[in-house]
ROVEXRO-879338 format. One record per residue (C-alpha): residue number from 0; x negated, y, z. Coordinates in nm, 3 decimals. Example, Ala and Ser with C-alpha at 12.3 -4.5 7.8 and 13.67 -1.06 7.14 Angstrom:
// residues 2
+------+---------+---------+---------+
: resi :    east :   north :      up :
+------+---------+---------+---------+
:    0 :  -1.230 :  -0.450 :   0.780 :
:    1 :  -1.367 :  -0.106 :   0.714 :
+------+---------+---------+---------+
// end
This chain:
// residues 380
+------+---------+---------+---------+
: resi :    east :   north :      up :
+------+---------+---------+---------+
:    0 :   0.000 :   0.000 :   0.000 :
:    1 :  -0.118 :   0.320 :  -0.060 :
:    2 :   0.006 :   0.626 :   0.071 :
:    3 :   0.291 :   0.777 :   0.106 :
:    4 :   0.471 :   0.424 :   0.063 :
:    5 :   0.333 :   0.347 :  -0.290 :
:    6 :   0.308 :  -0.052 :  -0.355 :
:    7 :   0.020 :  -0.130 :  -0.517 :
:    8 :  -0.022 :  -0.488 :  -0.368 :
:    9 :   0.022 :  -0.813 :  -0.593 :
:   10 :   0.366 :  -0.888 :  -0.542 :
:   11 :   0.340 :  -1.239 :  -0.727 :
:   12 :   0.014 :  -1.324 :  -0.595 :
:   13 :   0.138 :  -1.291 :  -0.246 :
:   14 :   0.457 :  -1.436 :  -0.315 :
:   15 :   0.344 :  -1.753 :  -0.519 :
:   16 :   0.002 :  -1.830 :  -0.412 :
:   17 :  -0.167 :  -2.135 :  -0.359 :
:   18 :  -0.285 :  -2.132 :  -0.057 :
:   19 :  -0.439 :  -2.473 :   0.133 :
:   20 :  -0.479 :  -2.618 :   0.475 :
:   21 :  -0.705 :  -2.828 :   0.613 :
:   22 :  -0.746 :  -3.086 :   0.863 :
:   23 :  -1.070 :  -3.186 :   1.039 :
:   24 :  -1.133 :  -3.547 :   1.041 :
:   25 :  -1.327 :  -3.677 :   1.349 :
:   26 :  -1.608 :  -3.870 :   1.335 :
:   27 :  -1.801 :  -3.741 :   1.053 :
:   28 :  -1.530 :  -3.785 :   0.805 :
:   29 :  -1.485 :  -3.503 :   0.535 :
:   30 :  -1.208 :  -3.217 :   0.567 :
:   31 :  -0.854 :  -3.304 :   0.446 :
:   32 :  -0.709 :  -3.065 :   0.252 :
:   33 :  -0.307 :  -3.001 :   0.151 :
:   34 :  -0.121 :  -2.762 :  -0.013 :
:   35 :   0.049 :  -2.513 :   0.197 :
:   36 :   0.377 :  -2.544 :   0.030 :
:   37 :   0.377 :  -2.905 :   0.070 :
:   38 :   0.377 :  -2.869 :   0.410 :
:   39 :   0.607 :  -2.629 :   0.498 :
:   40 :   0.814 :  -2.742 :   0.295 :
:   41 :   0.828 :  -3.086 :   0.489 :
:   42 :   0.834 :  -2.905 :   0.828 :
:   43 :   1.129 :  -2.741 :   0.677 :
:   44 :   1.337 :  -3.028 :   0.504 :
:   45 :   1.673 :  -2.958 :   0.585 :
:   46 :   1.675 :  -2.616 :   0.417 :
:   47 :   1.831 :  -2.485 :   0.094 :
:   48 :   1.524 :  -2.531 :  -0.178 :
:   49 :   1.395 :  -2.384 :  -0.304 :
:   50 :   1.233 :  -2.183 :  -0.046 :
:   51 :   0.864 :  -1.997 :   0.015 :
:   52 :   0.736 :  -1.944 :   0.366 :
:   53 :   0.475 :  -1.683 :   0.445 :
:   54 :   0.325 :  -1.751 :   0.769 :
:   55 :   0.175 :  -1.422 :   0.928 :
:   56 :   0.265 :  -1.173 :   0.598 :
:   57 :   0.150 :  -0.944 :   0.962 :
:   58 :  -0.023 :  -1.052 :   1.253 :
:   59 :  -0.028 :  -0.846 :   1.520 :
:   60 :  -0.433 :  -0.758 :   1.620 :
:   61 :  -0.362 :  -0.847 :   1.978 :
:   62 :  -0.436 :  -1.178 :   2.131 :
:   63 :  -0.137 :  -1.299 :   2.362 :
:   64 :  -0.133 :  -1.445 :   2.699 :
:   65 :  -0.055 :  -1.817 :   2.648 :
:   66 :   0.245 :  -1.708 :   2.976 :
:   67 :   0.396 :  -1.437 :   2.823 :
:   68 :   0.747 :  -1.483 :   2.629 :
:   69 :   0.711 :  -1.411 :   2.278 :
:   70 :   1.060 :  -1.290 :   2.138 :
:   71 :   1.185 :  -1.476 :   1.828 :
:   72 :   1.447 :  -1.300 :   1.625 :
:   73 :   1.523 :  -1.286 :   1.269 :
:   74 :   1.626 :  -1.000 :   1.041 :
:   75 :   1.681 :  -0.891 :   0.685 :
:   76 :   1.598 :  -0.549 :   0.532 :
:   77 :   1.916 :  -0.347 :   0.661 :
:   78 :   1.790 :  -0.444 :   1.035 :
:   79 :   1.460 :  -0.272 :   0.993 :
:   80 :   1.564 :   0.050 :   1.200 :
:   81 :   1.732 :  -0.168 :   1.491 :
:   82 :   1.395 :  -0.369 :   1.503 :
:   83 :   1.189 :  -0.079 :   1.560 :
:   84 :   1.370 :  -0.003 :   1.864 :
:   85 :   1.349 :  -0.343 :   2.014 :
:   86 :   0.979 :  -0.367 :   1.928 :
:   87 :   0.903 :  -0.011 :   2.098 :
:   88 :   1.112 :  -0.131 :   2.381 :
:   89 :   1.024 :  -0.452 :   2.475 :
:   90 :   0.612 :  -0.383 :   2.434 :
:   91 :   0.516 :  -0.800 :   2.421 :
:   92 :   0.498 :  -1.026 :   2.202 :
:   93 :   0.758 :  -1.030 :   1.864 :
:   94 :   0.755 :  -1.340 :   1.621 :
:   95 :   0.996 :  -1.275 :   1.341 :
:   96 :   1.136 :  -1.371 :   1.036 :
:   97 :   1.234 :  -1.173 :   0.734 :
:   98 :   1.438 :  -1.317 :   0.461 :
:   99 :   1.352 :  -1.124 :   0.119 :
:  100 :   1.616 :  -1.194 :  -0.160 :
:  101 :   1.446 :  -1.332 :  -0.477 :
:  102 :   1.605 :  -1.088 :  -0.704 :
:  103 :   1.555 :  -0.797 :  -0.879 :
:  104 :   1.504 :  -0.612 :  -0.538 :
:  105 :   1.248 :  -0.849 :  -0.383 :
:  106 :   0.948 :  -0.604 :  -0.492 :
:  107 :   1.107 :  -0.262 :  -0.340 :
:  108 :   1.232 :  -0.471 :  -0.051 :
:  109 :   0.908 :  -0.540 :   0.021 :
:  110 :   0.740 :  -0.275 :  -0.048 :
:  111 :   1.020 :  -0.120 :   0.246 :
:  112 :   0.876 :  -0.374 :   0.494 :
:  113 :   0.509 :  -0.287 :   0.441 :
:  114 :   0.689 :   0.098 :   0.522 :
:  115 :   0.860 :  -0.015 :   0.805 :
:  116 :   0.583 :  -0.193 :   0.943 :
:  117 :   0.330 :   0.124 :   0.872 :
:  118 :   0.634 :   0.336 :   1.044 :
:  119 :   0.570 :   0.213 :   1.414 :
:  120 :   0.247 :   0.192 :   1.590 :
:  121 :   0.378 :  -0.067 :   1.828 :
:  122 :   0.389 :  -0.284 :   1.478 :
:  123 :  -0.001 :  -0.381 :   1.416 :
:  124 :  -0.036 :  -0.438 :   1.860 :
:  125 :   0.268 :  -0.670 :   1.898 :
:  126 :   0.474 :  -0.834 :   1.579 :
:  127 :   0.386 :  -1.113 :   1.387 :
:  128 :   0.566 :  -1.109 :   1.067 :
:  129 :   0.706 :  -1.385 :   0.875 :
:  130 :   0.855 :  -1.349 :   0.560 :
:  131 :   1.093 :  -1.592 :   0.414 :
:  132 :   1.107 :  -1.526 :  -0.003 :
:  133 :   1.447 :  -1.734 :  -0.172 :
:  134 :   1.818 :  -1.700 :  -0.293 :
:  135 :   1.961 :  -1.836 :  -0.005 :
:  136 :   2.176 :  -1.575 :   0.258 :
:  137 :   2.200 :  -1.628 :   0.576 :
:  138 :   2.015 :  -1.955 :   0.674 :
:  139 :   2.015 :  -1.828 :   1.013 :
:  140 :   1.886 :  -2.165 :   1.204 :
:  141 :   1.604 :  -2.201 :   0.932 :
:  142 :   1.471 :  -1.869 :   0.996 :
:  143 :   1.494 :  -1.932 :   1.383 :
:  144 :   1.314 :  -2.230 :   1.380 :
:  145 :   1.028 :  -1.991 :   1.143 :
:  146 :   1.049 :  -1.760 :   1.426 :
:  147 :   0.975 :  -2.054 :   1.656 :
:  148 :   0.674 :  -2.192 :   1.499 :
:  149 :   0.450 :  -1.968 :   1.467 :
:  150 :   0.508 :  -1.770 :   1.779 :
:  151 :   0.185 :  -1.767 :   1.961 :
:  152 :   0.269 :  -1.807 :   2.325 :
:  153 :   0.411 :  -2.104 :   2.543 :
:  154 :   0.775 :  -1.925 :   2.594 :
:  155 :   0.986 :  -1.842 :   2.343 :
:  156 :   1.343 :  -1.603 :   2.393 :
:  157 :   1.584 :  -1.650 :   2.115 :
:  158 :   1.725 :  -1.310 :   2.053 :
:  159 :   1.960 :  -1.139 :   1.799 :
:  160 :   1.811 :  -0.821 :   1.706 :
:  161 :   2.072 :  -0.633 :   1.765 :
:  162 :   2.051 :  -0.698 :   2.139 :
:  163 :   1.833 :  -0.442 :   2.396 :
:  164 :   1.624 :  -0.607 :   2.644 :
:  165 :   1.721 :  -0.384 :   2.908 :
:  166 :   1.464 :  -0.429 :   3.218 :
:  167 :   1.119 :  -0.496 :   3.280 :
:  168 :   1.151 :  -0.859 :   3.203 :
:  169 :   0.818 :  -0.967 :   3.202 :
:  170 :   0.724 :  -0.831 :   3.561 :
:  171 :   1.039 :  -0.986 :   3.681 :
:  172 :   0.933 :  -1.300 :   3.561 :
:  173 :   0.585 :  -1.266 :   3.773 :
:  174 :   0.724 :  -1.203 :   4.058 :
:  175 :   0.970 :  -1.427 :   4.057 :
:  176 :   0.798 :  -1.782 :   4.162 :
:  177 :   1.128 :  -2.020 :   4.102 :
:  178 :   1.158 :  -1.855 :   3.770 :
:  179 :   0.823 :  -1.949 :   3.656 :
:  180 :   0.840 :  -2.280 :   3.788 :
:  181 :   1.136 :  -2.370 :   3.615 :
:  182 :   1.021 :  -2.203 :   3.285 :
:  183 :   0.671 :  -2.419 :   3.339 :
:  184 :   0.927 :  -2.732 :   3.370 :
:  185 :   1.107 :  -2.698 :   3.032 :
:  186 :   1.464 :  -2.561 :   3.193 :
:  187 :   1.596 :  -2.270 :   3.005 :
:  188 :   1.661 :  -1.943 :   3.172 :
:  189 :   1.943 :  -1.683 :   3.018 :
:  190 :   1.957 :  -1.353 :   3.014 :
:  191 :   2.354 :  -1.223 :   3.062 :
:  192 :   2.486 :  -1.035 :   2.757 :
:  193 :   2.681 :  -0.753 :   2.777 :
:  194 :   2.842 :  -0.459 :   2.539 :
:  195 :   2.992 :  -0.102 :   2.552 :
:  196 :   3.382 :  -0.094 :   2.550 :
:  197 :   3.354 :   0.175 :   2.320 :
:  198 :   3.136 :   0.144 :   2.034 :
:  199 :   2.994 :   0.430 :   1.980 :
:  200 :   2.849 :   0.430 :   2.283 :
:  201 :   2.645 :   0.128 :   2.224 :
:  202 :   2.470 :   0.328 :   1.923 :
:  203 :   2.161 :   0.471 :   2.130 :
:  204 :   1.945 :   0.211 :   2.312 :
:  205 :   1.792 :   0.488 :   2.533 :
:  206 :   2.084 :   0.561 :   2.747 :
:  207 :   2.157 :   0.225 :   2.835 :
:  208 :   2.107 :   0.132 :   3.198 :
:  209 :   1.770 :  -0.005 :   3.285 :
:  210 :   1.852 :  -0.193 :   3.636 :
:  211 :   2.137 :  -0.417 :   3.778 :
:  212 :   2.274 :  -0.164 :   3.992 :
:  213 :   2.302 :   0.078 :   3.658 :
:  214 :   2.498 :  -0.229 :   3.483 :
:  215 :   2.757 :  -0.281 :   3.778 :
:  216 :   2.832 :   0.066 :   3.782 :
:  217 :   2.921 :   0.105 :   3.432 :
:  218 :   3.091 :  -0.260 :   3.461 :
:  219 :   3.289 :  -0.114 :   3.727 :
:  220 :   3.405 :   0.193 :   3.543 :
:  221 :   3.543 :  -0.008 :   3.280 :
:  222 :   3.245 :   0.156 :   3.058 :
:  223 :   3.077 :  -0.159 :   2.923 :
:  224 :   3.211 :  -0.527 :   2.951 :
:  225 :   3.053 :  -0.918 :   2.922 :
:  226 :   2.964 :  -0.939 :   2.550 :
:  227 :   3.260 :  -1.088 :   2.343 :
:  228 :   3.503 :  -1.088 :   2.588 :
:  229 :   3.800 :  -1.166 :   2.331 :
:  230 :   3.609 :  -1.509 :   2.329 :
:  231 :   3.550 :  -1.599 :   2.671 :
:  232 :   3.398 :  -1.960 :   2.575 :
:  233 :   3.104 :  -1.781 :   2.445 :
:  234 :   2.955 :  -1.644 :   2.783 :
:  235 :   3.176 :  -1.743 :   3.073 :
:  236 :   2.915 :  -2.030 :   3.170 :
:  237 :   2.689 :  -1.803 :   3.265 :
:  238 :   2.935 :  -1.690 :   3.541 :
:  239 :   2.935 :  -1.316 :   3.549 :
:  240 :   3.153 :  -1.277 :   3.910 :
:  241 :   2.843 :  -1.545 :   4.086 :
:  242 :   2.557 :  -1.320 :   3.864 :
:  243 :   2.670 :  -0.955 :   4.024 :
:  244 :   2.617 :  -1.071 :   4.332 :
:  245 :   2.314 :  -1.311 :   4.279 :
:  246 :   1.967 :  -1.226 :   4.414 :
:  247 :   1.839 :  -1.530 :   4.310 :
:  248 :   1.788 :  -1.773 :   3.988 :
:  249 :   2.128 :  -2.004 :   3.966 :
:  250 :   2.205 :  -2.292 :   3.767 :
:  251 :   2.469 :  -2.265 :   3.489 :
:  252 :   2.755 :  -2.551 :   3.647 :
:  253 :   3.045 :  -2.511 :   3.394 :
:  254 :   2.865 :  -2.575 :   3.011 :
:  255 :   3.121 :  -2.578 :   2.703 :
:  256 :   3.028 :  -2.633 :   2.380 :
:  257 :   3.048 :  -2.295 :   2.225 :
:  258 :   2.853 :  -2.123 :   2.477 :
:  259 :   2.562 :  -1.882 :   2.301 :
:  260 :   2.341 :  -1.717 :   2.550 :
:  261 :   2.046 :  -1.550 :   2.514 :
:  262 :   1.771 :  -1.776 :   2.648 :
:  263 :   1.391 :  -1.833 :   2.734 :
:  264 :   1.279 :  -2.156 :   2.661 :
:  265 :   0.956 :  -2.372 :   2.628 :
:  266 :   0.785 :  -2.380 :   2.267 :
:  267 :   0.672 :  -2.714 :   2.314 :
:  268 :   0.945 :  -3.021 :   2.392 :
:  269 :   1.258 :  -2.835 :   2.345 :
:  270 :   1.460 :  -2.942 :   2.020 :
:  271 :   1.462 :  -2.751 :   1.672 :
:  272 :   1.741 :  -2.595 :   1.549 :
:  273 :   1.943 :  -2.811 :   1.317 :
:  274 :   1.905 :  -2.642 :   0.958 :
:  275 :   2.210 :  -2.756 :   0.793 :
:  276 :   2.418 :  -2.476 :   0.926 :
:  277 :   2.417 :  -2.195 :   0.637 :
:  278 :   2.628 :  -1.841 :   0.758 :
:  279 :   2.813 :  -1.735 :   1.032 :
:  280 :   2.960 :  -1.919 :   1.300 :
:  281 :   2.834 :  -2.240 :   1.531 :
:  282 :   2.508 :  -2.193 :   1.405 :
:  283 :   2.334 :  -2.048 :   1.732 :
:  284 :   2.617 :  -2.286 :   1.933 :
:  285 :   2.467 :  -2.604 :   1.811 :
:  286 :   2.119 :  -2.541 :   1.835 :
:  287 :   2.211 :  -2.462 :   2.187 :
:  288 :   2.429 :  -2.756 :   2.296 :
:  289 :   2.117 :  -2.979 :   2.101 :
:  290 :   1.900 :  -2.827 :   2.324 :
:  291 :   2.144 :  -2.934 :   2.647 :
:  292 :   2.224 :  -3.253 :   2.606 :
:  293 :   1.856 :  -3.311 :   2.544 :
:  294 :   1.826 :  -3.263 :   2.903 :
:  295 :   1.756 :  -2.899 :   2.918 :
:  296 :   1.901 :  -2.752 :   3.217 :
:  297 :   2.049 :  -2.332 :   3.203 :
:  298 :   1.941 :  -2.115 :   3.481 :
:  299 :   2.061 :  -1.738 :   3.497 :
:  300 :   1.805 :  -1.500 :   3.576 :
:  301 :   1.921 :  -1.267 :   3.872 :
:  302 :   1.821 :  -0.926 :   3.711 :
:  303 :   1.758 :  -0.913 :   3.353 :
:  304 :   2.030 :  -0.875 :   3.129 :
:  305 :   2.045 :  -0.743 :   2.751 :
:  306 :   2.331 :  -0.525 :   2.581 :
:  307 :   2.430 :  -0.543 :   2.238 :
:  308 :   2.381 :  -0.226 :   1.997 :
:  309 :   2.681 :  -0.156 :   1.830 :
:  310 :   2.728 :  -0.198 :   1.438 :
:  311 :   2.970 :  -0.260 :   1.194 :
:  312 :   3.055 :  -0.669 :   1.083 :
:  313 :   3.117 :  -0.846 :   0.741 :
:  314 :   3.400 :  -0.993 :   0.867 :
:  315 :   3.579 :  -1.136 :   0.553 :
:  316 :   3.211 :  -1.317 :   0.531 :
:  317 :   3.208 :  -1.408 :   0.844 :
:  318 :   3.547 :  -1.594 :   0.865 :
:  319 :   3.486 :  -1.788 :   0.517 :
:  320 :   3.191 :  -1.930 :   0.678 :
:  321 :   3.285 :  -2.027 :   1.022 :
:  322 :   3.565 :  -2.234 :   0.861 :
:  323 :   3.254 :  -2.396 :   0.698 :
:  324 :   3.084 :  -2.434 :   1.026 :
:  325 :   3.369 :  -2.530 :   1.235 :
:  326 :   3.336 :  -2.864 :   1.048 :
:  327 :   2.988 :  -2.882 :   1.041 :
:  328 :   2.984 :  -2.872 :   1.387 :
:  329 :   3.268 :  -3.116 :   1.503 :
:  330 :   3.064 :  -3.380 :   1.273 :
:  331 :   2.714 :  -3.239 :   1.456 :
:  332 :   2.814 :  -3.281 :   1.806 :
:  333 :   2.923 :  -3.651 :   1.724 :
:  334 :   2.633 :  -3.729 :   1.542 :
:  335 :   2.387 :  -3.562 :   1.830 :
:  336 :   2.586 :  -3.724 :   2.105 :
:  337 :   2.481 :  -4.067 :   1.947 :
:  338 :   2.110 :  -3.979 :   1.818 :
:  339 :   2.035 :  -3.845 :   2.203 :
:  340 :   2.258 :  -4.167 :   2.397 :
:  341 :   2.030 :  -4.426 :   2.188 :
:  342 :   1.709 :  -4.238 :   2.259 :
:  343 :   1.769 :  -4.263 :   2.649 :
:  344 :   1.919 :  -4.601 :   2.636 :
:  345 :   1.605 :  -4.756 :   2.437 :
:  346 :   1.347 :  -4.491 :   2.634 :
:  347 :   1.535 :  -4.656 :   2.992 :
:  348 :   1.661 :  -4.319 :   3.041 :
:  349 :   1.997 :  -4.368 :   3.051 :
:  350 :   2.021 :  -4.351 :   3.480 :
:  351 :   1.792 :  -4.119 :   3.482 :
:  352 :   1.892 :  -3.736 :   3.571 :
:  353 :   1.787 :  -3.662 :   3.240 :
:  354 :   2.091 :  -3.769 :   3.088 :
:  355 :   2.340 :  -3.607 :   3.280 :
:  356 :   2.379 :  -3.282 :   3.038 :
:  357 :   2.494 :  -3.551 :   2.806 :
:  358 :   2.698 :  -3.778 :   2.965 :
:  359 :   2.887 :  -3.452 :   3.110 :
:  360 :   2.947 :  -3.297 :   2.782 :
:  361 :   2.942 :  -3.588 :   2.531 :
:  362 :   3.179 :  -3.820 :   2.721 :
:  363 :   3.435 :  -3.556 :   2.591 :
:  364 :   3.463 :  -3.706 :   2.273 :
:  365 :   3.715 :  -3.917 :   2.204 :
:  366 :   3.562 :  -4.292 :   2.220 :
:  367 :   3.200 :  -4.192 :   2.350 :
:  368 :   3.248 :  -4.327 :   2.667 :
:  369 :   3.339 :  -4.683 :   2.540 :
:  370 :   3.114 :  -4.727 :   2.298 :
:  371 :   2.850 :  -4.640 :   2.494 :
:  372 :   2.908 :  -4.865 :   2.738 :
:  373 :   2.910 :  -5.135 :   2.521 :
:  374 :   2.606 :  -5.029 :   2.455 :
:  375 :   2.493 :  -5.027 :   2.790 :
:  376 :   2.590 :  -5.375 :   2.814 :
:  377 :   2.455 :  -5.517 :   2.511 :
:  378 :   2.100 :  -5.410 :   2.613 :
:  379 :   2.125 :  -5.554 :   2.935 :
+------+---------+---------+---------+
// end
């Protein structure tokens, strides 16, 4: 780029190059090399394909501490000025993906990221970009999971953009010794969501309330409610009533299926999100109930919360596809009910605590219970 916004970088070179990677073979043997395509492309499977990955299109110049909690979010080029804000905000580590269209706009759209990125000093020091080039919309659990796997720190929160981190999360997290142990253990810990009653004043990030006792107030005064409260299934588990007066780090009791938190998890051992869900709607509520039954346990932290910035929906889009997904998902939580059963069953899991997110939520299906028992009784 030159200045003031000029591209003069090799859009196809960057955009179809053949790059390779390399494995080191012990004892003497000589390097193995692979395409980069071919293996992304494998780690990525369940996608719409044709697709091309670009792993660190920015890295940030800093080097992260393995315990800090890299946020993983996603965007596309109309999110750019709400993604400034959260990366001035939140100061730490930012893994994210950016899906570029493959169309006649891919070279201006990029050439807006490189101005985006040039726009905010915070960029270069904290955000690793990673851009995702194809004709596919909306592939929301791909670009997670892209998010996910290249973030460069042991904790990962899975975070709409949209969404402002509201307190000093990371020194919370320090001094909070039953936080850290459970994050070190592989249990998840949520972050209650929240939004303004009145849209427009959920514009501005700055005046939102930076403490617990802020929140309350404005909760209170009927100025800002839990997010999405016309769909209660989507946040009630985290138990709003128990979190207000919480001073300490409580265990989500009352799970359902379509719950969507915001949530800190471990890179390393927790589940992928499944790929297959293209659009709007379930897509963030099945990676989530994968992630449970897995064995996962949900903890709500006792002082960080986030609030969502308001801005306008697609919603004809958005219905189209969560009739899609709706379907998807019945069929998903089936199919992940019996993948997860069999794995504790043949790993001598099944009476082990480890098994209980399942067995609590899975035993709801119709049948489940029975033929898992047979199960049961055919291995013995």
């Amino acid at each position: 780029m030159t200045e003031p916004g000029q591209a003069t970088f090799d859009v196809e070179n960057i955009v179809y190059s053949q790059q390779t990677m390399k494995w080191k073979i012990p004892n003497g043997f000589p390097e193995h090399e692979l395409m980069e395509d071919a293996v992304l492309q494998k780690i990525f499977a369940n996608t719409m394909q044709p697709s091309k990955v670009l792993p660190y299109y920015f890295k940030a110049v800093r080097d992260f501490d393995p315990e800090s909690v890299t946020i993983t979010t996603l965007i596309t080029f109309d999110r750019y000025p709400i993604f400034s804000k959260l990366v001035t905000n939140y100061q730490g580590p930012i893994s994210v993906s950016i899906h570029i269209n493959d169309d006649e706009y891919r070279d201006e759209n990029l050439a807006n990221l490189h101005e985006m990125y040039n726009s905010n000093p915070y960029m270069r020091e904290f955000v690793d970009v990673h851009v995702v080039v194809d004709k596919f919309d909306r592939q929301f659990n791909m670009w997670r999971n892209v998010a996910r796997f290249f973030a460069r720190s042991n904790y990962f929160m899975m975070l709409d953009v949209d969404f402002h981190v509201c307190t000093n999360l990371q020194r919370h997290l320090s001094l909070d010794p039953k936080a850290r142990k459970l994050m070190r253990s592989g249990a998840a810990l949520i972050l209650p969501a929240f939004e303004y009653v009145e849209q427009e004043d959920g514009v501005d990030s700055a005046t939102f309330p930076k403490s617990k006792e802020a929140l309350i107030r404005l909760v209170q005064n009927k100025r800002i409610s839990t997010f999405h409260d016309f769909f209660p299934k989507g946040h009630n588990a985290t138990d709003y009533e128990q979190w207000y007066e919480s001073e300490d780090v409580y265990k989500v009791t009352t799970y359902q299926h379509s719950y969507e938190p915001y949530v800190i998890l471990k890179k390393e051992g927790t589940p992928w999100c499944d790929e297959r869900f293209i659009g709007y709607g379930a897509n963030k509520a099945a990676c989530l109930f994968e992630i449970y039954i897995s064995g996962i346990d949900y903890w709500v932290l006792p002082q960080d919360f986030v609030i969502h910035q308001s801005h306008p929906y697609k919603e004809e889009t958005r219905k189209q596809e969560r009739k899609y997904n709706r379907k998807l998902y019945q069929n998903f939580q089936e199919e992940a009910c019996f993948r997860y059963s069999r794995n504790f069953l043949t790993a001598n899991l099944w009476n082990h605590p480890k098994s209980e997110n399942l067995k609590q939520q899975c035993n709801k299906i119709r049948g489940f219970k029975q033929v898992t028992t047979q199960f049961v009784t055919d291995m013995s």
